[in-house]
VOBA-1610 file (N, C-alpha, C; in pm, whole numbers, padded with zeros to 5 digits, always signed):
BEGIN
Unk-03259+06464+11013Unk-03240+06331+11072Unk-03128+06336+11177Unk-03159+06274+11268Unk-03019+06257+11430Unk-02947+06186+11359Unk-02794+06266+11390Unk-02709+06177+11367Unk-02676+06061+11446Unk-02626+05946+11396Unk-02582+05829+11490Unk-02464+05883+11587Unk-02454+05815+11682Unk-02365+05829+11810Unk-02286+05743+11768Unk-02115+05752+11755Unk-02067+05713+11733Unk-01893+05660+11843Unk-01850+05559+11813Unk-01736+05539+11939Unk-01670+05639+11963Unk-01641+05743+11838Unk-01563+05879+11884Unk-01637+05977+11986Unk-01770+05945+11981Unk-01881+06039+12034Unk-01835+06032+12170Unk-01859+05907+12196Unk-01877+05839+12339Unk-01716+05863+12409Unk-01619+05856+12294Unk-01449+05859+12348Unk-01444+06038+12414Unk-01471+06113+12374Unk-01461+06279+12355Unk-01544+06276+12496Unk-01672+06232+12516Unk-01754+06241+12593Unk-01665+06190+12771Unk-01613+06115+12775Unk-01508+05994+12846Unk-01384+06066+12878Unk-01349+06122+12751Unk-01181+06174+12776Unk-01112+06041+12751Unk-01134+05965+12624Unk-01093+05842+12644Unk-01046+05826+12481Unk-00963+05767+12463Unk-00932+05699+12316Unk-01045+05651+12255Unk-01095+05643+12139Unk-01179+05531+12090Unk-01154+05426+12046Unk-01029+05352+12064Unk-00952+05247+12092Unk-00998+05184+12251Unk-00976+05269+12329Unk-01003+05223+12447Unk-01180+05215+12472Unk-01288+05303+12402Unk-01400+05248+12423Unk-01457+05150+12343Unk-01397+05096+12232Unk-01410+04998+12165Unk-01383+04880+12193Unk-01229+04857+12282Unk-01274+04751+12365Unk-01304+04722+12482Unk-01341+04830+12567Unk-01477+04851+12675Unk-01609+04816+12565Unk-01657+04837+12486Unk-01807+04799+12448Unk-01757+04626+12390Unk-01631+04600+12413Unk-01598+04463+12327Unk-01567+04390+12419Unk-01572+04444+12570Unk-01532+04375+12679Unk-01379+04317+12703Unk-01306+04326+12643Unk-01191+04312+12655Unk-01126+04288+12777Unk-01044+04220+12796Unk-00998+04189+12966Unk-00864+04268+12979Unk-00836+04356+12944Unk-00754+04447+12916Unk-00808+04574+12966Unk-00924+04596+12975Unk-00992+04746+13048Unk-01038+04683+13166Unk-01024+04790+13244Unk-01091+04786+13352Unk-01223+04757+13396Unk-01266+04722+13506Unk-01414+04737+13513Unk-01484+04841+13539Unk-01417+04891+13586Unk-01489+05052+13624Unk-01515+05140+13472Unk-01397+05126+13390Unk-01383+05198+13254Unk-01527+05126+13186Unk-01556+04988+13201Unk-01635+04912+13083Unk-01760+04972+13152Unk-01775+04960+13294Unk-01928+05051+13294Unk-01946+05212+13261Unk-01830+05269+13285Unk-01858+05432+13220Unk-01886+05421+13091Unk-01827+05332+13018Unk-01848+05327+12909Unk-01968+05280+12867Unk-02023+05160+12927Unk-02112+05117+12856Unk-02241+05207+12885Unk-02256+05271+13023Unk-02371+05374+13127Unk-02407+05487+12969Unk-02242+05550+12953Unk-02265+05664+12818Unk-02311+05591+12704Unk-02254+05531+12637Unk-02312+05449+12524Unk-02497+05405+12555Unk-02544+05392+12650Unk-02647+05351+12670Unk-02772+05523+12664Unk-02637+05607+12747Unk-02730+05763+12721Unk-02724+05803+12648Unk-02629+05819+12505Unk-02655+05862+12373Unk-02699+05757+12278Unk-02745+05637+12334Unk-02820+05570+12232Unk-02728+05519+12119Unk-02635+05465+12133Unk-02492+05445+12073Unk-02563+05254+12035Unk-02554+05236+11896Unk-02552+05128+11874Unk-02441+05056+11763Unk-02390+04945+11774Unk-02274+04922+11686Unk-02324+04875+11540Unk-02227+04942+11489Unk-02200+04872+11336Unk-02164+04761+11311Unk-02282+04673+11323Unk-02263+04551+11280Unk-02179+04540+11164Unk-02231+04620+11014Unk-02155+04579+10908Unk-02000+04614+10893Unk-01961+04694+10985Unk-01842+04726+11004Unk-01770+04662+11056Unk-01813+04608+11189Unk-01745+04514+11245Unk-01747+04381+11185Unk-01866+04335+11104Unk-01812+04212+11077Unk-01705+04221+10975Unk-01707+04294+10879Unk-01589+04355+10768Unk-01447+04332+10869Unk-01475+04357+10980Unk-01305+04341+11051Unk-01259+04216+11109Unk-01386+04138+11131Unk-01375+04004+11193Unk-01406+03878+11052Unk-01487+03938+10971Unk-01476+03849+10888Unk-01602+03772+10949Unk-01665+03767+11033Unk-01834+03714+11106Unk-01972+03820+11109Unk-02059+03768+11031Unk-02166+03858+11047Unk-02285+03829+11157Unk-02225+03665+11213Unk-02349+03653+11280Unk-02494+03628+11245Unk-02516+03624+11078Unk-02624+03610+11051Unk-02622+03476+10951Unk-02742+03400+10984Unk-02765+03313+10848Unk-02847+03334+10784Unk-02839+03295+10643Unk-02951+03276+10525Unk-03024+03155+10542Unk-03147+03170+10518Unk-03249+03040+10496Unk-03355+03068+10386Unk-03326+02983+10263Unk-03379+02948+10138Unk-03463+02851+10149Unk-03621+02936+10124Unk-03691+02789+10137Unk-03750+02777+09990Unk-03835+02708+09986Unk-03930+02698+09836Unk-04047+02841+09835Unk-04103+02773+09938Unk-04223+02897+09925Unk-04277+02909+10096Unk-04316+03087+10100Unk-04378+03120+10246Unk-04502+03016+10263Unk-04579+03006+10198Unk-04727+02968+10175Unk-04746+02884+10234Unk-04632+02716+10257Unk-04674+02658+10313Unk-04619+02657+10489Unk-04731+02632+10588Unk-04692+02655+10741Unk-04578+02550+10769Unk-04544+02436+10669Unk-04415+02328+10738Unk-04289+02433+10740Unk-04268+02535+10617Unk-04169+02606+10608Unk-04169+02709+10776Unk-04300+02724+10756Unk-04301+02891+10867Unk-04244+02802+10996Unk-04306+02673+11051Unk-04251+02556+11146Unk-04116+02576+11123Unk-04039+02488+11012Unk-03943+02512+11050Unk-03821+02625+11071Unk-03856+02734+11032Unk-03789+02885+11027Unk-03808+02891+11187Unk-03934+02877+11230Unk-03922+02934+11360Unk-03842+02847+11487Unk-03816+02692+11458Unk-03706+02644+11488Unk-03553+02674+11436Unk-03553+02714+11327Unk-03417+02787+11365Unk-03404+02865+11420Unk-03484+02997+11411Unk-03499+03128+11485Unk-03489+03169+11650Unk-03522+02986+11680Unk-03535+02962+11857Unk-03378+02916+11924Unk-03300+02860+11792Unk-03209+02837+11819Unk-03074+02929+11776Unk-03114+02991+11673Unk-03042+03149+11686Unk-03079+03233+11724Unk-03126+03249+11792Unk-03170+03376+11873Unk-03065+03364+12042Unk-03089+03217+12056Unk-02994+03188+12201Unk-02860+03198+12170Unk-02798+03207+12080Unk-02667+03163+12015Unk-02604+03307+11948Unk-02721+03439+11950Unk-02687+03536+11927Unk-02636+03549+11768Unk-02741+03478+11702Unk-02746+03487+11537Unk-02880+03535+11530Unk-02924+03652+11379Unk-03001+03675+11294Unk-03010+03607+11191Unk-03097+03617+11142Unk-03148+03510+11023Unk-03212+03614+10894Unk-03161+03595+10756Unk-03216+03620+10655Unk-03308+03519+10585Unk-03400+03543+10565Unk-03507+03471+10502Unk-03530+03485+10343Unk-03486+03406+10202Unk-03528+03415+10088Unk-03628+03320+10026Unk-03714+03371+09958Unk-03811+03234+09890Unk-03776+03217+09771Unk-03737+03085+09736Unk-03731+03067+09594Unk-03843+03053+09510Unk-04006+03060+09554Unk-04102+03035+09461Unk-04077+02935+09384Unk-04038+02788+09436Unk-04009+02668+09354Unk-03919+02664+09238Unk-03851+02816+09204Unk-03758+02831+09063Unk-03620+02803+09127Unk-03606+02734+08986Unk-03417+02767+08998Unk-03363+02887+08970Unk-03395+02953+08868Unk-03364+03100+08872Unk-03370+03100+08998Unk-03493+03148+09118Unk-03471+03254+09219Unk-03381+03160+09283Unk-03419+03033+09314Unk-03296+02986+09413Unk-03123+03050+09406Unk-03161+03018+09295Unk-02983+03072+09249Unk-02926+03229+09313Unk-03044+03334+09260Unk-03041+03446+09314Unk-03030+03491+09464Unk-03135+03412+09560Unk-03149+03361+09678Unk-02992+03349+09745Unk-02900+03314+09658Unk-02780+03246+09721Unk-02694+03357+09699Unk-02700+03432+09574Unk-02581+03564+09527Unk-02666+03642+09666Unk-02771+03710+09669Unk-02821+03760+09825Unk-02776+03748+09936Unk-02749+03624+09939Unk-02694+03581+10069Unk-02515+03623+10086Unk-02471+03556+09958Unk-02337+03568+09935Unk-02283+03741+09978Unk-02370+03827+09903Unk-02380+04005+09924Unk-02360+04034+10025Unk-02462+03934+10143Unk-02445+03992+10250Unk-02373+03948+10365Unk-02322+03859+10329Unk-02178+03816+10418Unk-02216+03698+10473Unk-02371+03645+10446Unk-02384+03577+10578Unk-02258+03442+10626Unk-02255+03398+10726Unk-02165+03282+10799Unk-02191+03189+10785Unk-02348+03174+10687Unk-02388+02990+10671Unk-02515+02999+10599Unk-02578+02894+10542Unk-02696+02895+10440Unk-02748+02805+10489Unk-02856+02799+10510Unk-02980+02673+10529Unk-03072+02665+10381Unk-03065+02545+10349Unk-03155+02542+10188Unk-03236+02439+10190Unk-03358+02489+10177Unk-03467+02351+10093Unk-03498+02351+09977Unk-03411+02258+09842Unk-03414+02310+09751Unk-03567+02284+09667Unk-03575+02396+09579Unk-03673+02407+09493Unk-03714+02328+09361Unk-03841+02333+09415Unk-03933+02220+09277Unk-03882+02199+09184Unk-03849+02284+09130Unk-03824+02297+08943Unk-03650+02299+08943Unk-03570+02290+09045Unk-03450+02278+09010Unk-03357+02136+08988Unk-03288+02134+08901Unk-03274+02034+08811Unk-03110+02028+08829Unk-03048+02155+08776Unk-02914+02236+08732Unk-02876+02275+08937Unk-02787+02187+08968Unk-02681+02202+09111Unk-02594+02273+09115Unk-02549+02334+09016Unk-02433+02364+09017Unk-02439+02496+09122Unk-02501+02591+09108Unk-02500+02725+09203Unk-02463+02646+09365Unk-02505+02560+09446Unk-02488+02491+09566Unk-02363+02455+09534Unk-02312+02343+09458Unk-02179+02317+09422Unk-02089+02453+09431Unk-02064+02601+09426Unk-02050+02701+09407Unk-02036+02737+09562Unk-02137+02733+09634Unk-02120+02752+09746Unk-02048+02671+09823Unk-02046+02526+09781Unk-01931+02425+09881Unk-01822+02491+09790Unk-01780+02527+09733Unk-01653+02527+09655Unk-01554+02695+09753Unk-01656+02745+09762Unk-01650+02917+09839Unk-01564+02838+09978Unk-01632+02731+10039Unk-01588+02699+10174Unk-01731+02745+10273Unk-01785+02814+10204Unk-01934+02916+10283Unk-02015+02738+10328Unk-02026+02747+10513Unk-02115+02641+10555Unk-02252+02649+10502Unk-02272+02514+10440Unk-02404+02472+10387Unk-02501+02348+10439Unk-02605+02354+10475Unk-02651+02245+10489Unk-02830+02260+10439Unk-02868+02145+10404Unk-03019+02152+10313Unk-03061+02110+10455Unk-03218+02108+10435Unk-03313+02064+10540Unk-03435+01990+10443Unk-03501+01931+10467Unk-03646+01849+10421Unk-03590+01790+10228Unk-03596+01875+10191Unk-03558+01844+10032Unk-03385+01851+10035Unk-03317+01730+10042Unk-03180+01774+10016Unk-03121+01697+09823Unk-03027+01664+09794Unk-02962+01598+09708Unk-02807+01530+09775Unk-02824+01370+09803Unk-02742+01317+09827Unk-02580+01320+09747Unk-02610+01332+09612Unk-02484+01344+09519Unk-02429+01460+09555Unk-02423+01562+09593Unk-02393+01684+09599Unk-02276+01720+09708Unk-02278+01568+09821Unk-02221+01565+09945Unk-02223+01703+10032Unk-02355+01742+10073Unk-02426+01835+10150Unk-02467+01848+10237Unk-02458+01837+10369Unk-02487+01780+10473Unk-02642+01829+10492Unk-02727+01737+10606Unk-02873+01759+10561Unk-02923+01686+10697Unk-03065+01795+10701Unk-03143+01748+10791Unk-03290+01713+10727Unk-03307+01593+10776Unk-03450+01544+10669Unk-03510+01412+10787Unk-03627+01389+10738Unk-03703+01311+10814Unk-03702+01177+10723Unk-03723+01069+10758Unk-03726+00959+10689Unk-03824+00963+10634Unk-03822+00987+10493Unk-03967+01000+10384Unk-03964+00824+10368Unk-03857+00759+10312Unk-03904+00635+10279Unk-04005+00549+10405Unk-03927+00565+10504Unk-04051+00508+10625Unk-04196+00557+10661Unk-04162+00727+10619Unk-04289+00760+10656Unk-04393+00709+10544Unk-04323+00719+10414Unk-04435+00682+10401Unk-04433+00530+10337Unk-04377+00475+10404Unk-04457+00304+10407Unk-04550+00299+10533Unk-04534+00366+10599Unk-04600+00343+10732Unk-04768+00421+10717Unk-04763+00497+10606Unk-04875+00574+10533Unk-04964+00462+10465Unk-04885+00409+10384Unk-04954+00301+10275Unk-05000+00199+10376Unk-04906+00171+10472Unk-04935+00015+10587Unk-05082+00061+10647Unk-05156+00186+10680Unk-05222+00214+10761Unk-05381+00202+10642Unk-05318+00243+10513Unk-05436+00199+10447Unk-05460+00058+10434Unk-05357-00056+10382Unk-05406-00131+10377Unk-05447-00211+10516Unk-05400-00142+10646Unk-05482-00194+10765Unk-05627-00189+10767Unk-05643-00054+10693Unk-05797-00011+10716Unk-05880-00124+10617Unk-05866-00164+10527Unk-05907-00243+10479Unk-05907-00219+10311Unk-05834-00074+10312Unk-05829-00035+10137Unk-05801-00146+10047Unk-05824-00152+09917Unk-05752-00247+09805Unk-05669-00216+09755Unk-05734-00118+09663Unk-05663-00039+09558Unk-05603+00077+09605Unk-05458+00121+09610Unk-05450+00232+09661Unk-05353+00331+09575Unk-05356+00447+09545Unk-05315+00488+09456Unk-05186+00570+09512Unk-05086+00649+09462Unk-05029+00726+09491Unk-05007+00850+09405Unk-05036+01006+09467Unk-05019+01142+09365Unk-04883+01164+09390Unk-04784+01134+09380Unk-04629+01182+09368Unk-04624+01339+09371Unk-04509+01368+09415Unk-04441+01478+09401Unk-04338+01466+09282Unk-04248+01602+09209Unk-04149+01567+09110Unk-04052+01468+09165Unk-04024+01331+09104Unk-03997+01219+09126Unk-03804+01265+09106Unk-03752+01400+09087Unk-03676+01438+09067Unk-03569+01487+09224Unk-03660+01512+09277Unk-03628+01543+09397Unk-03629+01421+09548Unk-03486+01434+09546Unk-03477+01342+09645Unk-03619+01247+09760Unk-03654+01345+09827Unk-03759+01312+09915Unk-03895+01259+09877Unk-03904+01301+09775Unk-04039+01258+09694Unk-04028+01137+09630Unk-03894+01117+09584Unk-03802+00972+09529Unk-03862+00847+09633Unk-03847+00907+09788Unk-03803+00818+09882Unk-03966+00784+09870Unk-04058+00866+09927Unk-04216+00820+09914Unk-04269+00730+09876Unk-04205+00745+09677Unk-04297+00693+09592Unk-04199+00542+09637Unk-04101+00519+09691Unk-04044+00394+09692Unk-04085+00312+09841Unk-04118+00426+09948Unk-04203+00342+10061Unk-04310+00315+09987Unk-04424+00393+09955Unk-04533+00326+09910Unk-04537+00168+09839Unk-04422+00203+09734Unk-04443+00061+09670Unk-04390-00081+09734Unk-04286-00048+09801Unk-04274-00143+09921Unk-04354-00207+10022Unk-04463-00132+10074Unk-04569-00153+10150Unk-04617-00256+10032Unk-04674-00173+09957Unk-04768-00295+09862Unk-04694-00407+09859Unk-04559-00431+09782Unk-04501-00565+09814Unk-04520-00627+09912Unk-04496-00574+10068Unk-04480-00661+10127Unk-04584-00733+10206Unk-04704-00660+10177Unk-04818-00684+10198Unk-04914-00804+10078Unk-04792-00794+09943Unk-04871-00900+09879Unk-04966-00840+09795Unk-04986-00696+09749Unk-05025-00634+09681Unk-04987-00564+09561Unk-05024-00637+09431Unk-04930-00567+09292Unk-04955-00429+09258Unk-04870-00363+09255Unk-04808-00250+09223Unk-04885-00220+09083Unk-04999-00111+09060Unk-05011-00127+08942Unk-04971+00024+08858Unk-04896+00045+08770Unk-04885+00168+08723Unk-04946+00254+08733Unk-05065+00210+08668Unk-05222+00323+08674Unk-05250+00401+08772Unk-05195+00323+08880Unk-05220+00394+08986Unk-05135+00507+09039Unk-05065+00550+08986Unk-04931+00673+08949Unk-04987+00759+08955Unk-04978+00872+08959Unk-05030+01033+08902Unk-04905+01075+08937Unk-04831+01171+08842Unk-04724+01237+08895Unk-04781+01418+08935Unk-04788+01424+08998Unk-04838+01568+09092Unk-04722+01666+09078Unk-04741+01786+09133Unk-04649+01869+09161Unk-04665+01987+09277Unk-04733+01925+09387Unk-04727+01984+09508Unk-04786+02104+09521Unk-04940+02068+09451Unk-05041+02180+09468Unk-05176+02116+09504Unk-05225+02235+09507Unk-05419+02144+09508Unk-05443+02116+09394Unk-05438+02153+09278Unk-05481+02126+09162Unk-05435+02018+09121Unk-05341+01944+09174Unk-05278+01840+09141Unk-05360+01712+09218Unk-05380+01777+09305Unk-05455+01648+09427Unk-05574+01670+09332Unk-05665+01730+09284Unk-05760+01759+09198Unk-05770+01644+09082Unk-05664+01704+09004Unk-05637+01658+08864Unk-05606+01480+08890Unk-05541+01452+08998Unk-05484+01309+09006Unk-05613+01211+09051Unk-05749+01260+09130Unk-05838+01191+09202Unk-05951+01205+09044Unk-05943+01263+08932Unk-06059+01280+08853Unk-05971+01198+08760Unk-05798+01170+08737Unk-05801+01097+08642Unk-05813+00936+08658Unk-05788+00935+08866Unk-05804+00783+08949Unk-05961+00789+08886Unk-06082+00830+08866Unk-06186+00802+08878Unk-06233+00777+08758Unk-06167+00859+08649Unk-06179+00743+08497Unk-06143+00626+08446Unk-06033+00557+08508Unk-06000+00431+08530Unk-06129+00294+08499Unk-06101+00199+08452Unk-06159+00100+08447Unk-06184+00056+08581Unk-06110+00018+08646Unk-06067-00002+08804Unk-06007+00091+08894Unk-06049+00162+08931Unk-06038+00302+09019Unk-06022+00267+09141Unk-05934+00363+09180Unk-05889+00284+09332Unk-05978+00349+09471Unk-05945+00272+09551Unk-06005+00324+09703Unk-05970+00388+09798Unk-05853+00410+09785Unk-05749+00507+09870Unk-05652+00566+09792Unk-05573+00674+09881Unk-05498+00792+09809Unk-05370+00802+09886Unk-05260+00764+09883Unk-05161+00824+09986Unk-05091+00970+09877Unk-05133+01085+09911Unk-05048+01221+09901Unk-04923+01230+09900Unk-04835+01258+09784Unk-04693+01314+09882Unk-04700+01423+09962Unk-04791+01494+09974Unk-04841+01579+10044Unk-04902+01661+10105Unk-04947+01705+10229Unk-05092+01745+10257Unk-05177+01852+10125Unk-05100+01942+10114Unk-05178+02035+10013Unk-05242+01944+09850Unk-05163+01847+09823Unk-05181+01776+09735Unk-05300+01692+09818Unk-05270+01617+09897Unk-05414+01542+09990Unk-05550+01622+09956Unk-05522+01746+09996Unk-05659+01853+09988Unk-05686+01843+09930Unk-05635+01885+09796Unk-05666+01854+09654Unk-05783+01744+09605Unk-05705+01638+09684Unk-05806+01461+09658Unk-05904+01529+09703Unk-05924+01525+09841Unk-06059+01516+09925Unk-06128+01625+09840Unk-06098+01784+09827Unk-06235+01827+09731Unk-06247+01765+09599Unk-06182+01705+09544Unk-06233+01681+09434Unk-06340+01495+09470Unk-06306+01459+09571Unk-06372+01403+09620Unk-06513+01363+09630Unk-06496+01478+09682Unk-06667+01595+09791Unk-06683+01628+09639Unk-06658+01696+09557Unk-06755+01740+09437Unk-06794+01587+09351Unk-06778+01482+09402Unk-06828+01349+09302Unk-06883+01284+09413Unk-06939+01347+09506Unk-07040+01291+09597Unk-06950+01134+09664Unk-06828+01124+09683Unk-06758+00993+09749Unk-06743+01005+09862Unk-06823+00919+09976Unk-06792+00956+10110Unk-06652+00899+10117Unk-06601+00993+10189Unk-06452+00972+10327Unk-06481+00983+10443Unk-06424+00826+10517Unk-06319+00748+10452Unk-06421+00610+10406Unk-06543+00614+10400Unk-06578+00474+10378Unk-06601+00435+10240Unk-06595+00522+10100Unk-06581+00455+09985Unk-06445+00505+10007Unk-06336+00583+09972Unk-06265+00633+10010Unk-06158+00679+10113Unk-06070+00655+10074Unk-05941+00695+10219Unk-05814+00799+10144Unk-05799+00861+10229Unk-05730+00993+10224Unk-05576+01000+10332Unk-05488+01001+10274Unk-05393+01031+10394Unk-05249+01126+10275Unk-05206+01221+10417Unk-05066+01289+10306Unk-04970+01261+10393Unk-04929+01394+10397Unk-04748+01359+10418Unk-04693+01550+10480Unk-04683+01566+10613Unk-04641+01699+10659Unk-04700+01703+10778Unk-04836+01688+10742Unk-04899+01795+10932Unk-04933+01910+10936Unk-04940+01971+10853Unk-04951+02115+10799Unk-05124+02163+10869Unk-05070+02278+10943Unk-05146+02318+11010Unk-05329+02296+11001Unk-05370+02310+10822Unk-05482+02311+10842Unk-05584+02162+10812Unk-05438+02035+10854Unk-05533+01924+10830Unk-05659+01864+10960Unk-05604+01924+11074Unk-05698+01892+11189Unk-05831+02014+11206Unk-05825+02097+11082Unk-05925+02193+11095Unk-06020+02184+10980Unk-05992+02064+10888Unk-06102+02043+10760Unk-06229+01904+10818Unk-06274+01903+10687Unk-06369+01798+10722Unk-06362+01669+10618Unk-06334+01581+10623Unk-06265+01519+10735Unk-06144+01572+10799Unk-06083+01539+10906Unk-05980+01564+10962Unk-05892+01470+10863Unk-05793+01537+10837Unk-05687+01464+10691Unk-05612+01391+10790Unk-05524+01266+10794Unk-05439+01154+10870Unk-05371+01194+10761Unk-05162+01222+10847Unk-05119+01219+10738Unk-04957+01180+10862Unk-04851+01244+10809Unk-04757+01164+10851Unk-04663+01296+10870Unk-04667+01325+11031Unk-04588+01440+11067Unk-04442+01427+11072Unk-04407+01571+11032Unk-04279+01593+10970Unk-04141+01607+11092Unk-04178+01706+11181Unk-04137+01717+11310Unk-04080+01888+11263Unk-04165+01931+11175Unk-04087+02111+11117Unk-04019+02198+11226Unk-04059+02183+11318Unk-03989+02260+11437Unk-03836+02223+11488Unk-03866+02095+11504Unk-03731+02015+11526Unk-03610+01987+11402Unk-03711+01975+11312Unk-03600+02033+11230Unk-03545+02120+11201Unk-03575+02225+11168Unk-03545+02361+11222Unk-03415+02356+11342Unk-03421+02317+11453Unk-03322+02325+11555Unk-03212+02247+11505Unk-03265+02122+11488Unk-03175+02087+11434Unk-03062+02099+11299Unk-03116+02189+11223Unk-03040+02234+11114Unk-02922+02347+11173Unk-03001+02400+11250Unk-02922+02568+11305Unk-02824+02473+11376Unk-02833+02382+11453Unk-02707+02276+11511Unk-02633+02251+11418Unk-02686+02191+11344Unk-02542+02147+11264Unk-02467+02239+11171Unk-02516+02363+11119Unk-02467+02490+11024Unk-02384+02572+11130Unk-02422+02598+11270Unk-02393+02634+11409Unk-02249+02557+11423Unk-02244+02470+11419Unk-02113+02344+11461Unk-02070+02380+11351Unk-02067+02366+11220Unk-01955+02395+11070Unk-01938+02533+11107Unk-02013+02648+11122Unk-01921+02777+11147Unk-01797+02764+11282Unk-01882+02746+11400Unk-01794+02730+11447Unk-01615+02697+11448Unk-01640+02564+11403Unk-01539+02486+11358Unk-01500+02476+11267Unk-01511+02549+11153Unk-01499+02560+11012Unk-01495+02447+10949Unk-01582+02334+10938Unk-01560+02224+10927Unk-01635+02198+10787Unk-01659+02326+10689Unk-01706+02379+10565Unk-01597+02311+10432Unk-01469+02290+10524Unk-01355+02273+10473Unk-01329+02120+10479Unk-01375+02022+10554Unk-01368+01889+10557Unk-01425+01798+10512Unk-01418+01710+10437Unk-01476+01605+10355Unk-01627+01543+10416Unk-01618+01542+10570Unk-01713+01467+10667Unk-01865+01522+10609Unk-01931+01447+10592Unk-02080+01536+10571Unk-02200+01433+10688Unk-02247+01516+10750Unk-02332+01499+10843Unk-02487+01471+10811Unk-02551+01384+10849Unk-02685+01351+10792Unk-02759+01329+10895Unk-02895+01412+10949Unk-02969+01391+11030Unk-03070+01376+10996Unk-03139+01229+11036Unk-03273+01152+11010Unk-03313+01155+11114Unk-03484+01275+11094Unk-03574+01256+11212Unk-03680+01143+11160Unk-03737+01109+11316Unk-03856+00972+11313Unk-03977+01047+11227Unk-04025+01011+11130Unk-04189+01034+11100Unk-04304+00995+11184Unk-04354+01063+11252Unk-04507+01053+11310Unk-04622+01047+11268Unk-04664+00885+11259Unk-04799+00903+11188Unk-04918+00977+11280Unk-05041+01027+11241Unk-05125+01140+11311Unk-05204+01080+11226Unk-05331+01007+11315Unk-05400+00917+11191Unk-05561+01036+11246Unk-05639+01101+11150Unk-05777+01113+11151Unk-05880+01059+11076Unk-06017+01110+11037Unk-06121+01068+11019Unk-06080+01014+10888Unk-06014+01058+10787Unk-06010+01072+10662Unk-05972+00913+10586Unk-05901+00825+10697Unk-05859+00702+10668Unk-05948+00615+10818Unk-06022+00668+10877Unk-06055+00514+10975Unk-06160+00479+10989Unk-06150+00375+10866Unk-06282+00264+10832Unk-06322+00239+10985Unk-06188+00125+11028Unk-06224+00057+11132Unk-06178+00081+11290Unk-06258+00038+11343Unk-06216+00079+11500Unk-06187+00239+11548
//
């Protein structure tokens, strides 16, 4: 194996200190200009690349962040990764990527990973099944910049980038009962988690204010799969009074409805109406086209790397202030909900 080229390589090569080509490759306003291009011309002909982990060990900056999501699987996550990625990449940050697979175990692990590797800041969407805060609490306590994105926890005082779930989805429920639905049901997400909290409380608001009673039955508590959108539309259909519409906490859960739908022969949207909650890539490519209530995953994304970007900077990891960014929800209405017009 070639050995690496190293600053002594390049110093010997120069006739130069490796003090002095270290801060020629560090630019230093202390060397010359003539010295910083000999230097940098050789470093470029022996293929000389720096030790990141070394150097950050001396500066105490690695330049890189962690981002903890739930799971690869769904495209809102891959959306928003690649908005951070657009915005560290200009800013001259790398990004570590961990999945928690919806556990608290891995989340937790996810974070000692991160911790290992020095990174300068954490981006987190926390996971399904986590209950127990304390590991995050752990990390504000370190001083290590934190901020959640889509799923945060307000008690935790965490700063967070999230979209208005309570609006989006009243503005979900408002569009069914425009269409002319009655009965409309809702499949929840774990009612444990902040954002899913906010949903199930637009939905029922809509019905109020529309003059429509809220009826329990119409509940399913889901857990953010297809089988759940499944399981919640076959137990709506044993009902005495079975409802006519579905608002999703979320598209994959939506899917769920609509095949189990299609296997009981119910046309959508005219016995039936269908709408979720994301945008997720493959609702404009099914049949019906799913209407659901876009998230803005990209923009969030940028916007998270902004504000984790600003606390490193400024070390502001250390100050009481916690920052909260609410993006607009976009409704994206298709076939799946429009009776009329």
């Amino acid at each position: 194996m070639k050995r690496k080229t190293t600053i002594t390589d390049i110093a010997k090569k120069l006739s130069l200190t490796p003090a002095t080509v270290s801060r020629a490759l560090s630019n230093k306003n202390d060397i010359s200009e003539k010295t910083k291009k000999r230097v940098m011309a050789t470093a470029k002909r022996l293929d000389y690349h720096p030790n990141k982990i070394a150097s950050s060990l001396r500066s105490g900056i690695t330049q890189v962040i962690g981002i903890l999501i739930p799971s690869a699987e769904h495209s809102f996550f891959g959306s928003v990764i690649n908005g951070i990625t657009s915005m560290a990449n200009e800013n001259g940050y790398d990004v570590l990527i961990y999945q928690s697979n919806e556990s608290q175990e891995f989340e937790a692990k996810g974070l000692q990973t991160f911790l290992s590797a020095r990174v300068d800041g954490i981006l987190v969407s926390i996971a399904r099944d986590t209950i127990d805060y304390s590991h995050f609490l752990d990390i504000k306590k370190r001083n290590i910049p934190i901020v959640f994105f889509d799923r945060d926890n307000e008690k935790l005082g965490i700063s967070s980038v999230v979209i208005d779930d309570y609006r989006g989805a009243y503005l979900a429920t408002e569009h069914l009962i425009k269409q002319g639905y009655k009965r409309i049901a809702h499949i929840s997400a774990p009612l444990h988690i902040g954002p899913f909290k906010e949903r199930w409380r637009g939905y029922k608001d809509a019905l109020k204010d529309y003059n429509i009673k809220f009826d329990p039955a119409l509940l399913y508590k889901g857990n953010l799969t297809i089988d759940s959108g499944r399981e919640g539309i076959d137990y709506f259909l044993k009902l005495k009074k079975p409802p006519d519409a579905v608002f999703a906490a979320e598209d994959y859960t939506a899917l769920g409805a609509i095949k189990e739908l299609k296997d009981h022969n119910i046309k959508i949207p005219d016995e039936f109406g269908v709408i979720g909650f994301c945008n997720a890539l493959f609702c404009e490519h099914i049949t019906p086209g799913l209407s659901t209530i876009d998230q803005q995953p990209f923009k969030m994304g940028q916007e998270s790397f902004k504000l984790i970007f600003d606390m490193i900077k400024n070390n502001s990891s250390k100050k009481a202030h916690i920052n909260k960014v609410v993006l607009e929800p976009l409704p994206v209405i298709r076939s799946s909900t429009l009776r009329k017009g």
